[in-house]
C-alpha positions in Angstrom: 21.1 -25.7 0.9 18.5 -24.3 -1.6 19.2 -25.2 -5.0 18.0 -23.7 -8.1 16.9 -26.4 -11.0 14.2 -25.4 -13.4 11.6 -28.5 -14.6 8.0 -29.4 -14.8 8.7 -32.1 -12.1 9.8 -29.6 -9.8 6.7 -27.6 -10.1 4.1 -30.4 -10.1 5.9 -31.8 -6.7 6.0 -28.2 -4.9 2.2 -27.3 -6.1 1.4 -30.8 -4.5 3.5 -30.2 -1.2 1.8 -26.8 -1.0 -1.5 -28.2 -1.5 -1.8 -31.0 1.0 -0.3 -29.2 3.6 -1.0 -25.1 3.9 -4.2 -24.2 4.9 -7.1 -23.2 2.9 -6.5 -19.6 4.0 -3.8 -19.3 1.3 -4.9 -17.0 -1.5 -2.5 -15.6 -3.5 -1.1 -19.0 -4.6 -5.0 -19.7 -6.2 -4.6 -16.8 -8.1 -1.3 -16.9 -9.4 -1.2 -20.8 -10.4 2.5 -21.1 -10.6 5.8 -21.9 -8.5 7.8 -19.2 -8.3 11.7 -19.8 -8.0 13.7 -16.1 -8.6 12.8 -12.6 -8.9 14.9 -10.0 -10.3 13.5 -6.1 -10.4 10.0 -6.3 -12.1 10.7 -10.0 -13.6 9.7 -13.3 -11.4 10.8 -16.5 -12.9 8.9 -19.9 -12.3 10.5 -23.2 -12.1 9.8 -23.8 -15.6 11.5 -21.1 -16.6 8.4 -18.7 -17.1 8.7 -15.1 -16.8 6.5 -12.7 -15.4 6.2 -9.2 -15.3 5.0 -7.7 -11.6 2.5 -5.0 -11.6 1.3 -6.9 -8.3 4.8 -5.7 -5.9 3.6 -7.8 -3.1 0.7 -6.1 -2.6 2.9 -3.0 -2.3 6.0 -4.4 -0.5 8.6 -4.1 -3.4 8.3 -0.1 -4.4 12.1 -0.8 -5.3 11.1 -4.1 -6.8 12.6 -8.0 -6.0 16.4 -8.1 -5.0 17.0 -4.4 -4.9 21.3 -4.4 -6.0 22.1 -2.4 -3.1 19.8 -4.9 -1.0 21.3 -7.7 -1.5 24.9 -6.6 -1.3 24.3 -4.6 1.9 22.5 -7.8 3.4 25.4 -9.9 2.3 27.6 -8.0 4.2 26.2 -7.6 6.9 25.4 -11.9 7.4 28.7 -12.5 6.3 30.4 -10.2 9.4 28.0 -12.0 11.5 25.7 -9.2 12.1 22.9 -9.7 14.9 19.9 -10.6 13.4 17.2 -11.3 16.2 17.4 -8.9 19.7 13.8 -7.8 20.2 14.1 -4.3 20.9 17.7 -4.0 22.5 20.0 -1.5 20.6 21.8 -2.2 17.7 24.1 -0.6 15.5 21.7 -1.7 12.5 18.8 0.0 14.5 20.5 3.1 14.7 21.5 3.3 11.7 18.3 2.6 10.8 17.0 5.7 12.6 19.9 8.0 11.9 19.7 7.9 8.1 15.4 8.2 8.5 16.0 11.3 10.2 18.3 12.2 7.9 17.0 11.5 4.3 12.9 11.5 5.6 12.3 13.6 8.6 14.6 16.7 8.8 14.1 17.6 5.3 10.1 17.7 5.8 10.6 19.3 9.3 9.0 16.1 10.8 9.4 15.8 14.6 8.3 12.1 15.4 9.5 9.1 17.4 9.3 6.0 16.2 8.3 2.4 17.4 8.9 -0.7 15.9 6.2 -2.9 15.9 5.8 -6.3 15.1 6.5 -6.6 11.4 3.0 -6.6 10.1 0.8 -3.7 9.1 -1.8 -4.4 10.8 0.5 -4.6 14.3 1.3 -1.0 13.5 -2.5 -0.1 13.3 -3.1 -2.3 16.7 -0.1 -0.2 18.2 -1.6 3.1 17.0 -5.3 2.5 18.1 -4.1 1.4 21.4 -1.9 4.3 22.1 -4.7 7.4 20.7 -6.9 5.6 23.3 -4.6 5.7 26.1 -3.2 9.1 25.2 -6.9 10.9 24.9 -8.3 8.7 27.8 -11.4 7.2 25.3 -12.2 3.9 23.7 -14.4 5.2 20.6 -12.3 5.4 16.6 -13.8 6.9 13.7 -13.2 5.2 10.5 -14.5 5.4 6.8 -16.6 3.7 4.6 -14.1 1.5 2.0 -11.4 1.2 4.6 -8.8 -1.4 5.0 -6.2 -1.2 7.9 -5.8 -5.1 8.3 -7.2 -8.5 9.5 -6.1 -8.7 13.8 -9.3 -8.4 15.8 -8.3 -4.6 16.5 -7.7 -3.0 12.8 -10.3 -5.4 11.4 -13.1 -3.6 13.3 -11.5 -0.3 11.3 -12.3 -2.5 8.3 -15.0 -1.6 6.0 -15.3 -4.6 3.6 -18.2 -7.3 5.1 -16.0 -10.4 2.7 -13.2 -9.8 5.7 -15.6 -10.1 8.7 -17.5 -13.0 10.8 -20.2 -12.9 13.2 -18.0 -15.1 15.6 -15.1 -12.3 15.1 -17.1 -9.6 17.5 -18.6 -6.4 16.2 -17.4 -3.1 15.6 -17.6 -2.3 19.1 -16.6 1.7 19.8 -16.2 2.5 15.8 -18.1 4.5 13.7 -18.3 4.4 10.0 -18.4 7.5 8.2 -18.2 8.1 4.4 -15.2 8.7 2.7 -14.8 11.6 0.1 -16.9 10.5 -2.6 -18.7 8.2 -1.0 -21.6 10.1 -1.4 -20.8 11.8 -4.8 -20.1 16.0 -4.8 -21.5 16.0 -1.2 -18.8 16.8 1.4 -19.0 14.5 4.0 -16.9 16.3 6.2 -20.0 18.4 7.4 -21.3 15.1 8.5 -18.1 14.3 10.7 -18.5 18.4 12.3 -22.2 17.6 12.9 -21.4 14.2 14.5 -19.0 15.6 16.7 -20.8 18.5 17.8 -23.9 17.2 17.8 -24.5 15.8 21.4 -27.7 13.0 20.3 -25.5 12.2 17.5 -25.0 8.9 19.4 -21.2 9.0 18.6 -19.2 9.5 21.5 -16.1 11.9 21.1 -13.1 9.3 19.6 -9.9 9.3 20.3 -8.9 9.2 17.1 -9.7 9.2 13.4 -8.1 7.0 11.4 -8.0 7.2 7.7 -5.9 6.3 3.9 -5.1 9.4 2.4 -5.9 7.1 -0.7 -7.8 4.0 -0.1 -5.6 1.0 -1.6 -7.5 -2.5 -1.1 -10.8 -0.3 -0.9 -10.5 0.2 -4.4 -7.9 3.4 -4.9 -10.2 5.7 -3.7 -8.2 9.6 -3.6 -9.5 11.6 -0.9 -8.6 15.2 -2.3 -6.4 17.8 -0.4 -9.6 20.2 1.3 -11.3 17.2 2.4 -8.0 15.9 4.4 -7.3 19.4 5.3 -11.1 19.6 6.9 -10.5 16.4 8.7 -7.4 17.4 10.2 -9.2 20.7 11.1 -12.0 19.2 12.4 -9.6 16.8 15.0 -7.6 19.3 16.1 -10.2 21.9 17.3 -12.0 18.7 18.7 -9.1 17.2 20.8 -9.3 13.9 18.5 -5.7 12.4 17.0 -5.5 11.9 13.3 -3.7 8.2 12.8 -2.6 8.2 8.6 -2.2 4.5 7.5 0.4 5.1 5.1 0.9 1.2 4.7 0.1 1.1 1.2 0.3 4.3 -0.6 3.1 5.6 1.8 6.8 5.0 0.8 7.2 6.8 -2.3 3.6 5.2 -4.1 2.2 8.2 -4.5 5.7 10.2 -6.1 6.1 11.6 -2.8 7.2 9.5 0.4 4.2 10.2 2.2 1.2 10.0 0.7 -0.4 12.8 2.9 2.7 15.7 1.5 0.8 17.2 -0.9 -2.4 18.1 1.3 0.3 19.4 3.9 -1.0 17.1 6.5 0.2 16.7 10.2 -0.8 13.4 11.6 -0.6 12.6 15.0 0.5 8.9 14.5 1.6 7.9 11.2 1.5 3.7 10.1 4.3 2.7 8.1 4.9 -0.8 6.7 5.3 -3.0 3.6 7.9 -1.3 1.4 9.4 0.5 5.0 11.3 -2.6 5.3 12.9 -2.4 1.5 11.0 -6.3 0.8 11.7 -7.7 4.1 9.3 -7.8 7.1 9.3 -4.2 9.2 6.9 -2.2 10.3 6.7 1.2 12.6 4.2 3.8 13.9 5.8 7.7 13.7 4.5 9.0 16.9 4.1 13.1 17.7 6.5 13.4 21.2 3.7 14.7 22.7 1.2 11.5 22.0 4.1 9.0 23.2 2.5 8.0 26.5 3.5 4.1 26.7 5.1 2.9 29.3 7.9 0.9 29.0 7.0 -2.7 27.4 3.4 -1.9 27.0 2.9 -2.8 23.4 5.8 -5.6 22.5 6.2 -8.0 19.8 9.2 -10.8 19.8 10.4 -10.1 16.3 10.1 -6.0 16.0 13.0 -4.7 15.3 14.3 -6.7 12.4 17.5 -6.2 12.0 17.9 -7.7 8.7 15.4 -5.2 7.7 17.0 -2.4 9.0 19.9 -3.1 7.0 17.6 -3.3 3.8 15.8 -0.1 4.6 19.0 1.9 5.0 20.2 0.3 1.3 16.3 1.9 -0.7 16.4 5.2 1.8 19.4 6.1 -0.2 17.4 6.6 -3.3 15.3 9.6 -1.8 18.5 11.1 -2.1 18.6 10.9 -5.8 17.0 13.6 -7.7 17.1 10.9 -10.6 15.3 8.8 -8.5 12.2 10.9 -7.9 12.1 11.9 -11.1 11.9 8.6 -12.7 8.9 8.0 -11.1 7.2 10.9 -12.4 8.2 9.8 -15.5 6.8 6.5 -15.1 3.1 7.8 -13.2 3.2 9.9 -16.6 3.1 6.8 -18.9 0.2 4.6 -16.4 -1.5 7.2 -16.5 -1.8 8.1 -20.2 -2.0 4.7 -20.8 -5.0 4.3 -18.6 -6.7 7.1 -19.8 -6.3 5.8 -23.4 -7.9 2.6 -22.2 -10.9 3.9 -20.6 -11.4 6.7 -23.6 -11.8 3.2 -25.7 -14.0 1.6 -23.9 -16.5 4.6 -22.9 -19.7 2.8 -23.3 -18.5 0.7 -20.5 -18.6 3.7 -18.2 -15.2 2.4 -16.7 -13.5 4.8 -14.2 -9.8 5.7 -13.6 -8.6 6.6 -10.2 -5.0 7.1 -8.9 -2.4 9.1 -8.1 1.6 9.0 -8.6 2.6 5.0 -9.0 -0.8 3.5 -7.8 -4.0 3.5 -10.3 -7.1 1.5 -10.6 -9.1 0.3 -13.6 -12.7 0.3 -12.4 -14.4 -2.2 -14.7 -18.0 -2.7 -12.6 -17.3 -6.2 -12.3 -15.6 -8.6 -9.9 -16.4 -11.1 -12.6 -15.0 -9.9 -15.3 -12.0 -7.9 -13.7 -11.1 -11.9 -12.5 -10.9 -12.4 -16.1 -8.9 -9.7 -17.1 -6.3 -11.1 -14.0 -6.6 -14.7 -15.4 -5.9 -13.9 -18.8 -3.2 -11.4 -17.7 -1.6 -14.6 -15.9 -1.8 -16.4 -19.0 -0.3 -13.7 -20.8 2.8 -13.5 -18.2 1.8 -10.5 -16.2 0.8 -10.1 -12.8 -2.4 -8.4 -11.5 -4.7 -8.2 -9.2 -8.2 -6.2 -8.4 -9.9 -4.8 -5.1 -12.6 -3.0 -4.2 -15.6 -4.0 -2.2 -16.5 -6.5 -5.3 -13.0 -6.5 -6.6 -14.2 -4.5 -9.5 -11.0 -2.5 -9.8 -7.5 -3.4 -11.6 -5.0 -2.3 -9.5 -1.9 -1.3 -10.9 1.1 -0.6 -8.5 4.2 -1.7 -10.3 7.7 -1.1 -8.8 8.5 2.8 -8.5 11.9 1.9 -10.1 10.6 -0.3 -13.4 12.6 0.2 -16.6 10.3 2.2 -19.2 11.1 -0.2 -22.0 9.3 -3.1 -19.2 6.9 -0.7 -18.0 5.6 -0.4 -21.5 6.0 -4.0 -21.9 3.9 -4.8 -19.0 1.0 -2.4 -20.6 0.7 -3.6 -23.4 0.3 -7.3 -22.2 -2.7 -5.7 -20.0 -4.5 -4.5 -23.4 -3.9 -8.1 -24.9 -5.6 -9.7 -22.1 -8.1 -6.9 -22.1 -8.9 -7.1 -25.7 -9.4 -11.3 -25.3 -12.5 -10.0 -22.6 -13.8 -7.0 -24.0 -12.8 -7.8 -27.8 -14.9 -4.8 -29.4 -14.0 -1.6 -27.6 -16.5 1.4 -27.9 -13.7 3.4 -29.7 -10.5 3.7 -31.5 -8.6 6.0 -29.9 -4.9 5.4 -30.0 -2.9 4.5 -26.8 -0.7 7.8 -26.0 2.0 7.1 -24.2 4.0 10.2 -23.0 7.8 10.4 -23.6 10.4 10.9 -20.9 10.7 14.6 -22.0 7.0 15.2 -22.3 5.5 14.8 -18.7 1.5 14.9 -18.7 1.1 15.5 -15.0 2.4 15.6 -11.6 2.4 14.0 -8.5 0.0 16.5 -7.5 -2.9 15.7 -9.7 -5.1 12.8 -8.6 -7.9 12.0 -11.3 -10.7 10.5 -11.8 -11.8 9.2 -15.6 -15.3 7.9 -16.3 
């Protein structure tokens, strides 16, 4: 039985246990020090009785933040009538639940037309699943992907992974991929006339892909926004070219951006659609969304022992009831309002440091220049009982993606412990310009404005 009891001891003997046995692959654990015990909405409790507020989420897994209400008492139903909990992908009544309410509450009202396959329950298993399938569907081996991507560490999405930190010689190359730059990447110029002129181009030495895959914002490439006419092009440019467009809506999908897709507000049509992290409402589960057309497998082609979580079904129905709530949605505007202000505030401070601000909706970075000194700006946070962390191809960005549904009051709680542990690294800001902080009733943007702040 696991048993709660909050002491020093306690932590010293699980940091040792941890130490001496888990691999040196852990990571997370060296950069948040500390033994966690309970979790509670945006509030994590260590076993000494530290709290900590979580701009972190699980690297995006707890948009409804730790022990959602409705989570936990629809999962204690659902053990306590003895509820199926592993069966691969037979059918179960949790499963179609599962499915009924996500056409329901997500699909029909966007006039989405997809199946869906569970894949193993792991991001980067939905990305595998996806790759695998545009090949087979368009008959060609070849994937375009972008510079600053991140789709996930199997041999498969890795090669769709732009950061060199992730990648080994003994891994393989990035056999049939081809890296092109992002929005941005190359300042005002549109890079999109690049993709045209590499697919049309026949000595271009890129053969015709079977897909493009792309993050309408890139998250762990260090919140990059691509903006609504460069997505719009893309799409464009696949469909007159017989290529599929794959979204990996991992990250910024699931309500991140205000919307639950994060490709809504450039009115995008993906062919395959990667869902995972916060799908699952904090517990493992992960899908692909599949245009009927493109859903060429044959039976038990792509398989996994544990997709199809049933536990996580369960959960997901619980957190798919809040995009039924007006309330709900607009709380998060209402909060993307306050990061955002807040943010803006902070770079208009420090403007000698030529620090930018990117984001959309409930996910921003802090671009600081530094991998160094972001680290500090984490550490101290830690110290200061908030949690942080940075990305970006040096980790040079603060990343802030706290739970959609985080009280105000904590929100600005949360905040204000960042500019303490800023001030303790930077402690002479370029300016004086006071924090504004918008009020519920006075909303400074919307969901459809992405920014940039330098």
């Amino acid at each position: 039985m696991f048993r709660l009891s909050r002491s020093t001891s306690i932590s010293d003997s699980a940091t040792n246990t941890v130490e001496r046995l888990e691999s040196e692959v852990r990571g997370y654990c060296r950069l948040f020090p500390s033994v966690f015990q309970t979790a509670k909405g945006s509030t994590l409790m260590t076993a000494e009785g530290r709290q900590f507020i979580d701009f972190f989420c699980g690297a995006g897994s707890l948009n409804y933040g730790h022990n959602p209400p409705a989570v936990k008492q629809a999962l204690l139903d659902y053990v306590s009538h003895d509820g199926i909990q592993h069966s691969l992908d037979m059918m179960t009544e949790a499963k179609a639940q599962f499915l009924d309410r996500f056409e329901q509450t997500i699909l029909r009202p966007r006039s989405m037309d997809y199946k869906i396959q569970f894949t193993g329950p792991t991001g980067t298993n939905a990305v595998e699943a996806a790759i695998k399938l545009a090949k087979q569907h368009r008959k060609r081996s070849h994937v375009v992907a972008f510079t600053n991507a991140y789709h996930g560490h199997s041999l498969g999405s890795l090669s769709l992974t732009g950061n060199q930190s992730y990648h080994s010689e003994y891994y393989g190359s990035h056999n049939n991929v081809s890296f092109l730059p992002y929005d941005g990447y190359l300042g005002d110029f549109d890079t999109t006339i690049l993709l045209e002129k590499m697919l049309t181009d026949r000595s271009s030495g890129m053969p015709l892909p079977a897909a493009v895959v792309l993050e309408t914002i890139q998250g762990e490439g260090g919140i990059h926004v691509a903006n609504d006419a460069w997505l719009q092009r893309v799409q464009t440019l696949c469909r007159e070219h017989d290529v599929l467009l794959i979204v990996d809506d991992i990250q910024v999908g699931n309500g991140r951006t205000g919307e639950f897709f994060s490709f809504e507000k450039a009115g995008l049509s993906p062919d395959l659609i990667c869902l995972s992290k916060s799908i699952g409402g904090g517990l493992p589960l992960s899908l692909v969304m599949i245009r009927p057309e493109c859903d060429v497998w044959q039976p038990g082609q792509h398989t996994g022992t544990f997709r199809g979580n049933n536990l996580a079904f369960v959960a997901a129905n619980a957190v798919l009831n809040h995009w039924n709530e007006g309330s709900f949605v607009d709380g998060i505007q209402v909060r993307s309002n306050t990061l955002q202000a807040f943010l803006s505030s902070i770079v208009s401070e420090h403007v000698s440091e030529n620090w930018d601000l990117r984001g959309r909706g409930m996910i921003w970075g802090l671009d600081v220049r530094r991998g160094d000194l972001a680290r500090k700006v984490i550490d101290t946070a830690f110290q200061n009982g908030l949690l942080l962390e940075s990305c970006g191809s040096d980790d040079e960005v603060l990343k802030f993606i706290p739970a959609l549904n985080i009280p105000e009051q904590q929100l600005q709680q949360g905040l204000q412990l960042f500019r303490q542990s800023l001030q303790t690294v930077f402690p002479n800001p370029s300016a004086t310009t006071p924090t504004l902080i918008p009020s519920t009733g006075s909303p400074v943007t919307s969901f459809g404005s992405s920014m940039v702040v330098s």
